[in-house]
C-alpha angles and dihedrals in degrees: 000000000000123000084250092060096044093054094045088055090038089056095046097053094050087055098052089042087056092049107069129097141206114275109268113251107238083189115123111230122225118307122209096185129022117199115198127207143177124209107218101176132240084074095299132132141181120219121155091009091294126114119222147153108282083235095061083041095063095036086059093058099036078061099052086034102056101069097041113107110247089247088064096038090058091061090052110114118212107197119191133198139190119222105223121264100025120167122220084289092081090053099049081046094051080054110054093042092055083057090055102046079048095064092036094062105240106146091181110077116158124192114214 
């Protein structure tokens, strides 16, 4: 093998090797406070034993949300349940209520 060749694979090598990364941590941090809700489908949730619209669900915590500082919102938990039986509505609801909790800036997000 020529010298050109060598250093080119020298030079390769050194850059993949370069590119990995440490393994990312799946682990959920500490949580001070853990919110649980339950998808019903038809646009519907249950959180606190109340039923509600998911809209009026994501309004309540935007409210309690919005003057926390982002340190404590990030130790917000946010766990979500599927009621059994549920059609593609429930999907398209999980959805739409992961967007939310995105924007809203709740890092922590478990699937029950």
């Amino acid at each position: 093998m020529s010298i050109a060749r060598r250093c080119v694979l020298a030079g390769w090598l050194a850059l993949s090797a370069c590119a990995t990364e440490e393994p990312v941590s799946t682990q959920l941090g500490p949580a001070d406070e853990v919110m649980r809700v339950e998808l019903l489908g038809d646009g519907f949730v249950r959180s606190r034993e109340r039923r509600m619209p998911r809209e009026a669900f994501v309004l309540e915590l935007r409210q309690r949300v919005r003057p926390m500082p982002s340190q404590k919102v990030s130790l917000l938990r946010v766990e979500i349940a599927m009621a059994e039986a549920l059609d593609d509505s429930a999907s398209r609801d999980s959805d739409w209520l992961l967007d939310q909790l995105y924007i809203m800036g709740i890092g922590q997000v478990l699937y029950l």
